[in-house]
SERO-4910 file (N, C-alpha, C, O; in steps of 0.05 Angstrom, whole numbers):
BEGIN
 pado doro    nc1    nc2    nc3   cac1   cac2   cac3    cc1    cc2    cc3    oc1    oc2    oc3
  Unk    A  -2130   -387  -2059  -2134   -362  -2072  -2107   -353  -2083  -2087   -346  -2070
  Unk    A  -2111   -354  -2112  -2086   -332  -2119  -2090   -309  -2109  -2107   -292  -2110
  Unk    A  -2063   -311  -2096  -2055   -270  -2100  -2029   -260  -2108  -2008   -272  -2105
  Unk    A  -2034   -236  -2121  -2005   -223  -2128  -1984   -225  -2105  -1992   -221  -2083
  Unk    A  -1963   -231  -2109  -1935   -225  -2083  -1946   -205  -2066  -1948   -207  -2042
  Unk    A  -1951   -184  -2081  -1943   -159  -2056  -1972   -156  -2034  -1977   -147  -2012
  Unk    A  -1987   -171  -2058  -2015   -168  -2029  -2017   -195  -2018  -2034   -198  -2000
  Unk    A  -2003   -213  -2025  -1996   -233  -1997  -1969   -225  -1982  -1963   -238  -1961
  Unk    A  -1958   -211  -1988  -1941   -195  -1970  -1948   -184  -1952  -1939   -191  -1930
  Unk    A  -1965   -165  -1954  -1985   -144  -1940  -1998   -159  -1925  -1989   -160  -1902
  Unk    A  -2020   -175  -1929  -2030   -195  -1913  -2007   -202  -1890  -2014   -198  -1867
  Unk    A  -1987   -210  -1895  -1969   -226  -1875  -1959   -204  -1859  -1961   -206  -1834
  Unk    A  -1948   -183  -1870  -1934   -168  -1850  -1960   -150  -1831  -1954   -144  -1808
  Unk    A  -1980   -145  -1837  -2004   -139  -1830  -2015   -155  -1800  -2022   -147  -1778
  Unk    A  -2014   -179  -1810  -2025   -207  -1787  -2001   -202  -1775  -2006   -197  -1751
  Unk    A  -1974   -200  -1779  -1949   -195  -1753  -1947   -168  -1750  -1923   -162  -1754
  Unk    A  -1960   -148  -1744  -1966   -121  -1741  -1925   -108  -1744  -1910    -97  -1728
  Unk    A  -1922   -115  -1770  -1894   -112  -1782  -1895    -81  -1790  -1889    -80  -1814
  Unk    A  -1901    -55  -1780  -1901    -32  -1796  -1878    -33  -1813  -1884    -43  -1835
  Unk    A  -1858    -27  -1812  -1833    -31  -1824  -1837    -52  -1851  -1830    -45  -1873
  Unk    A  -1843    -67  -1848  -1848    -86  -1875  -1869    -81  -1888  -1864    -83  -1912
  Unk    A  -1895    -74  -1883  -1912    -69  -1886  -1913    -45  -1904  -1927    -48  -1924
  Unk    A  -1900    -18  -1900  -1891      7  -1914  -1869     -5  -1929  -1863     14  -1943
  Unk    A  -1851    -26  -1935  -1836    -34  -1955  -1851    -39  -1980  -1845    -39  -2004
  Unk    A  -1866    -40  -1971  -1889    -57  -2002  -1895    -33  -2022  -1899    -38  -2046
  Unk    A  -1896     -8  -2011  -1905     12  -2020  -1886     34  -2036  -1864     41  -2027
  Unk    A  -1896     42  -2056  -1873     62  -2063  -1864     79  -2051  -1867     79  -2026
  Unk    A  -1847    101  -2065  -1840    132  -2043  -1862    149  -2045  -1868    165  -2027
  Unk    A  -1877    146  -2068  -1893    169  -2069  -1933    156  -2067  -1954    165  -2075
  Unk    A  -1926    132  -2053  -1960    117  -2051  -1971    133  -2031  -1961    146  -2013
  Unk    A  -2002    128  -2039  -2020    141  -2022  -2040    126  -2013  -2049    108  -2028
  Unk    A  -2052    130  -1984  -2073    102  -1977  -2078    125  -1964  -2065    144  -1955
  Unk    A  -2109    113  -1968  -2137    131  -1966  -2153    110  -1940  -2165     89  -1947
  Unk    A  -2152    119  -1903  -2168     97  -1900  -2180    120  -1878  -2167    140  -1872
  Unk    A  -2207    114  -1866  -2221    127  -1846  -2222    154  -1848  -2219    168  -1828
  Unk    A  -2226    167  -1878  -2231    193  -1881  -2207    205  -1893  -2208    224  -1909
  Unk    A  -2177    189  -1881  -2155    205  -1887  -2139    199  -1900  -2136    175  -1902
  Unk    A  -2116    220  -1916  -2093    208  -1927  -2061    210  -1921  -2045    226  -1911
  Unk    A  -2061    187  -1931  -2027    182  -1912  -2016    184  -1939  -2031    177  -1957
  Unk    A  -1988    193  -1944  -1969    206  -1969  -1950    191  -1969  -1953    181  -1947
  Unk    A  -1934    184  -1977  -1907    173  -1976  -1904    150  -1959  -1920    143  -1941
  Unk    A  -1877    137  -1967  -1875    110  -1947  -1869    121  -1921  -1887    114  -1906
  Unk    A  -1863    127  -1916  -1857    142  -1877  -1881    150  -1862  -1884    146  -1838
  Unk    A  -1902    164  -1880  -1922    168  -1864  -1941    139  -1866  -1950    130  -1845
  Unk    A  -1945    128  -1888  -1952    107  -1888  -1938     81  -1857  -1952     64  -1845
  Unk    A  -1924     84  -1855  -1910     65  -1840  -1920     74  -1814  -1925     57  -1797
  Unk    A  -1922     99  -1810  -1931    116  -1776  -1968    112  -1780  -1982    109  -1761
  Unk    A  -1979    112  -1808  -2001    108  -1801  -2008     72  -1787  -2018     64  -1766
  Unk    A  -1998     59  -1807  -2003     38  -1798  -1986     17  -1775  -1990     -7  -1774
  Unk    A  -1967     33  -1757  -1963     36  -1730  -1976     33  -1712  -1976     16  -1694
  Unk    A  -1988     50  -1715  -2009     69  -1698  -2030     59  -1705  -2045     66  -1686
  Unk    A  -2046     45  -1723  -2059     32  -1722  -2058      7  -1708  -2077      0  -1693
  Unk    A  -2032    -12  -1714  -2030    -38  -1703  -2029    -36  -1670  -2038    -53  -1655
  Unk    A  -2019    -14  -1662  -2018    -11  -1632  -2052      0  -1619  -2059      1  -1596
  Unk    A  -2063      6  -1638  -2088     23  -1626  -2112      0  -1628  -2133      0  -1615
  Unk    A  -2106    -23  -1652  -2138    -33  -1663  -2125    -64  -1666  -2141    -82  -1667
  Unk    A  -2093    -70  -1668  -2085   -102  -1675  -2104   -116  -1686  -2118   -134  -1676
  Unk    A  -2102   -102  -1714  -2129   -119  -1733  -2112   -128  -1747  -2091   -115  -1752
  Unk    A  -2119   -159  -1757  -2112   -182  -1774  -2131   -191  -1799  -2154   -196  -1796
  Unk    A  -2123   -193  -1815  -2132   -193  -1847  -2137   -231  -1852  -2118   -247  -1853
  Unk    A  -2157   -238  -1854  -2163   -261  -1876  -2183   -261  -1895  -2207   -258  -1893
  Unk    A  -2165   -266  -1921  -2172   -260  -1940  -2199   -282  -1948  -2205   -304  -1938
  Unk    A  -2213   -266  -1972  -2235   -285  -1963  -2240   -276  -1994  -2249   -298  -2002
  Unk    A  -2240   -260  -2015  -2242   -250  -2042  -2218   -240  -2056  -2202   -226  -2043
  Unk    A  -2214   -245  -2078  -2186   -226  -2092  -2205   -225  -2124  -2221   -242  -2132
  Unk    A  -2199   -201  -2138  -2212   -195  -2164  -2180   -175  -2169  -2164   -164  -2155
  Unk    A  -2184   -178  -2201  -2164   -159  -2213  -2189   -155  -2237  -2206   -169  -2248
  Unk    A  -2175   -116  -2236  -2182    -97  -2258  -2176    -85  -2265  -2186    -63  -2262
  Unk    A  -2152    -89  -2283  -2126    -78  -2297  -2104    -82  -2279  -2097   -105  -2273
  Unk    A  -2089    -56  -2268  -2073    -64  -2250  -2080    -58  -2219  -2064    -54  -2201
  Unk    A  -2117    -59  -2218  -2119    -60  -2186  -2132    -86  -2182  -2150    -98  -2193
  Unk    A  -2116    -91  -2161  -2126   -115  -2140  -2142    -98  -2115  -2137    -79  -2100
  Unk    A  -2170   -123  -2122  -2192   -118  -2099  -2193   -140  -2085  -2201   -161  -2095
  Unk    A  -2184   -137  -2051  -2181   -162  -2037  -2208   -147  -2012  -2212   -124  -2003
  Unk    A  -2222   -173  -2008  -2235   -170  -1995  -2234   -191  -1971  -2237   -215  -1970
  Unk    A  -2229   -171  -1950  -2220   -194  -1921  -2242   -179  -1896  -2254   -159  -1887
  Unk    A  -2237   -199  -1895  -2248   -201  -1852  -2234   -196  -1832  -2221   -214  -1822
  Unk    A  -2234   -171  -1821  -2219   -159  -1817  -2226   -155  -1776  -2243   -139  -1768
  Unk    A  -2209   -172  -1759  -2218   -166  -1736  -2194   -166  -1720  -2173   -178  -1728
  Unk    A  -2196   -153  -1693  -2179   -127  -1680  -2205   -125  -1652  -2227   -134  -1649
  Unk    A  -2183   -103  -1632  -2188    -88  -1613  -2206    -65  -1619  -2206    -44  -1605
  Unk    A  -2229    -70  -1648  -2234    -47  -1652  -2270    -43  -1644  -2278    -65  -1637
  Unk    A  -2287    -27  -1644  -2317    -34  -1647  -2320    -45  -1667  -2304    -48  -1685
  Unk    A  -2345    -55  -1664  -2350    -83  -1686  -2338    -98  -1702  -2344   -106  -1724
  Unk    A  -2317   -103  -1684  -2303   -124  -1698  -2306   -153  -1697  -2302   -161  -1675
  Unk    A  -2313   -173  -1714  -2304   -178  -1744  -2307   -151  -1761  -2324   -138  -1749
  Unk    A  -2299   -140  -1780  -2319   -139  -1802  -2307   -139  -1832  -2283   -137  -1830
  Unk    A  -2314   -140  -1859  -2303   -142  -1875  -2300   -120  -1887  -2314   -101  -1879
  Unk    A  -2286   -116  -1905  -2272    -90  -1908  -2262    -92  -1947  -2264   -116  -1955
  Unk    A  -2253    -76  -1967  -2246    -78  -1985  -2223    -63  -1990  -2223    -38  -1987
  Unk    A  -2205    -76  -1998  -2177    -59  -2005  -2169    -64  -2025  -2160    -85  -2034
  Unk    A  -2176    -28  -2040  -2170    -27  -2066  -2134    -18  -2077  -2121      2  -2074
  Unk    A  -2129    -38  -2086  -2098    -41  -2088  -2080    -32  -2118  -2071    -52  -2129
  Unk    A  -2077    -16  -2126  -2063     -4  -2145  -2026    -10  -2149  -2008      6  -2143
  Unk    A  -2024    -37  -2160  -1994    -42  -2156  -1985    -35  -2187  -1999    -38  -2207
  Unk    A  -1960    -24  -2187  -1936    -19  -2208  -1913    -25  -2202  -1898    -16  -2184
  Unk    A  -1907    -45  -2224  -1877    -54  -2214  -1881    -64  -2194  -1882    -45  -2178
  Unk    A  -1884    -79  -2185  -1895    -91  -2162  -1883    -78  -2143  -1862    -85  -2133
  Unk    A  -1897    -59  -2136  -1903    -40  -2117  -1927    -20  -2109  -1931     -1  -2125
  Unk    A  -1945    -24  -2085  -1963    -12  -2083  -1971     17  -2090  -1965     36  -2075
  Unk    A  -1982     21  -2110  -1979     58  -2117  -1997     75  -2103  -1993     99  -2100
  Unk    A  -2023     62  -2091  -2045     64  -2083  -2062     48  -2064  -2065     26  -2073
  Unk    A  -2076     52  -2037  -2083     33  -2024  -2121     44  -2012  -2127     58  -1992
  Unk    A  -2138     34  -2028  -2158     53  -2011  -2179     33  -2001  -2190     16  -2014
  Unk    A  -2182     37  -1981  -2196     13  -1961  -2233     26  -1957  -2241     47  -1947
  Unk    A  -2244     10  -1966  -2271     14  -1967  -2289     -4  -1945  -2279    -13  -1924
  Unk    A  -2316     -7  -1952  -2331    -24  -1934  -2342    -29  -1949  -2361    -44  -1946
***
């Protein structure tokens, strides 16, 4: 599977529950939209997905990638400490400059 750098980036620091690398990918001013809520900036981004890796240690394999314009739609299998886990998941990826501007995770 091709993928852009930064969403096999993401993938990787994601599977090594890397918050810190993981919020690198992202701009200062990105926004990810996941479980109702939104996280603003790279700092809160980095505490959300913290706190996720410590609460759910869910790991990403990729299993679909589509581009449409400049969003990448990766679609992975997504399983963790969480209820019903496996499950697959869609992350709609908005990169500029290769940097994430946007991250919104669907089902």
């Amino acid at each position: 599977m091709n993928l852009p750098k930064v969403v096999s980036d993401l993938i990787k620091a994601q599977n090594e529950f890397d918050a810190v690398a993981f919020a690198q990918l992202f701009s200062e001013s990105a926004v990810v939209f996941d479980e109702g809520k939104t996280h603003q900036g790279r700092l809160e981004i980095e505490r959300w997905i913290d706190h996720s890796n410590k609460n759910y240690q869910s790991v990403m394999k990729p299993l679909e990638h589509t581009e449409v314009g400049t969003t990448s739609i990766l679609t992975a299998e997504c399983s963790g400490t969480f209820p019903g886990s496996p499950i697959t998941l869609k992350f709609h990826i908005d990169i500029v400059d290769g940097q994430i501007q946007q991250l919104k995770v669907t089902e």
